[in-house]
C-alpha positions in Angstrom: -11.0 -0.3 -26.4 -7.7 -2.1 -26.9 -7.7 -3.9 -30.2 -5.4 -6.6 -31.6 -3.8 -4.5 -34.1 -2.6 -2.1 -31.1 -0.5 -5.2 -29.7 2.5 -6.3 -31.6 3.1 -9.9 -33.0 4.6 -13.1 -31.2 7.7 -13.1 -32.9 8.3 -9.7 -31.5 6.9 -10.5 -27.9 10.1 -13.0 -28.5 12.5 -10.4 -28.5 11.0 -7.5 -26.8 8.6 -6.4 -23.9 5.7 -4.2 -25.2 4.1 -1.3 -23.8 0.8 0.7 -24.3 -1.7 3.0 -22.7 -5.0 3.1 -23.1 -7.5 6.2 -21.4 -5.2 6.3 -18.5 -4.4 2.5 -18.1 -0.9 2.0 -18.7 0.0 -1.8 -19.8 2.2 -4.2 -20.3 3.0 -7.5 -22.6 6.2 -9.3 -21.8 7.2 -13.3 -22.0 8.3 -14.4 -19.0 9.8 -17.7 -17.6 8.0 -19.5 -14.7 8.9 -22.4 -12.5 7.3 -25.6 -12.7 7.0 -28.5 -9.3 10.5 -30.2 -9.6 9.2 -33.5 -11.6 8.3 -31.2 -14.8 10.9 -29.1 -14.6 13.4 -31.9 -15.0 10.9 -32.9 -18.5 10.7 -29.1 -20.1 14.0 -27.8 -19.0 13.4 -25.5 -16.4 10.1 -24.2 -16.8 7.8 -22.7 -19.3 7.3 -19.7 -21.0 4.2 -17.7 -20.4 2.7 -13.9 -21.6 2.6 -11.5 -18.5 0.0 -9.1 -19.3 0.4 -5.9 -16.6 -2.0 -3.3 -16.0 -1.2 -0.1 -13.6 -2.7 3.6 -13.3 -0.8 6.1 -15.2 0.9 7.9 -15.9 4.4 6.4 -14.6 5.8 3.8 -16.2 6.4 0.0 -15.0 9.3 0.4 -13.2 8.7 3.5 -11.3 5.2 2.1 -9.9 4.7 0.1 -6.9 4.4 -3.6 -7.3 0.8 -3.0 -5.3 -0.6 -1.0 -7.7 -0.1 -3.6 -10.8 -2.7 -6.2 -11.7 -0.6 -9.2 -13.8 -2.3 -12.4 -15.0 -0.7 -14.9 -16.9 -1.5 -16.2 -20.4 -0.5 -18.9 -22.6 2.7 -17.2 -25.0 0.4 -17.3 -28.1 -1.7 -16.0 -30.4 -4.6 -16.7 -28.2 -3.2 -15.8 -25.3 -2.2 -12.2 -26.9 -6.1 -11.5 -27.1 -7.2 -13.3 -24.3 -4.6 -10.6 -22.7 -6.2 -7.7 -24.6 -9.8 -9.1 -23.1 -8.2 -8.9 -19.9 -7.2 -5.1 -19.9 -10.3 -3.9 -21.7 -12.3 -6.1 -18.6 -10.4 -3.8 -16.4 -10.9 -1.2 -18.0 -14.6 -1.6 -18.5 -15.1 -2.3 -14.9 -13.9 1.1 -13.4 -13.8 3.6 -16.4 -13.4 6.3 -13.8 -10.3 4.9 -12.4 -8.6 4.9 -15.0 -10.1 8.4 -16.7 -8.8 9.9 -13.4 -5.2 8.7 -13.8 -5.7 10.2 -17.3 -6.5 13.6 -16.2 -3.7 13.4 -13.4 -1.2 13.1 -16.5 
């Protein structure tokens, strides 16, 4: 299982994507910008800032595997939403171990 002290801190999400594996599931952590309707964007200043959590099989890394083959969900650029991001990968994980044990072996 992921755990919270495998992820690295907020103020170094700010700076920096992160990366990890886990038992063949390669993932991702990264703060990214998204666009709100036109009337809020005016009030925040062009949109807000969210955590991209990204999950793929192994053993490639992000940008040498097909956008099809990554499962992304958003997550408020927190605390909380750094392990409601971990929940999400070990969720993944948990529901097809054999997925990602195969992309393991393949490495």
């Amino acid at each position: 299982m992921i755990e919270r002290r495998d992820v690295l801190s907020v103020a170094y999400l700010k700076k920096a994507v992160f990366t990890g594996s886990y038992e063949g599931m390669r993932f991702r952590f990264a703060v990214v910008r998204r666009k709100l309707p036109d009337a809020e964007q005016e009030e925040t200043g062009g949109g807000e800032q969210v955590l991209e959590v990204t999950a793929w099989e192994g053993p490639y890394a992000y940008d040498a595997t097909a956008e099809e083959k990554k499962q992304r969900r958003d997550f408020a650029f927190s605390e909380e939403g750094i392990c409601e991001g971990i929940h999400f990968l070990n969720a993944l994980w948990e529901e097809d171990p054999g997925k990602w044990q195969a992309a393991k072996a393949a490495w």
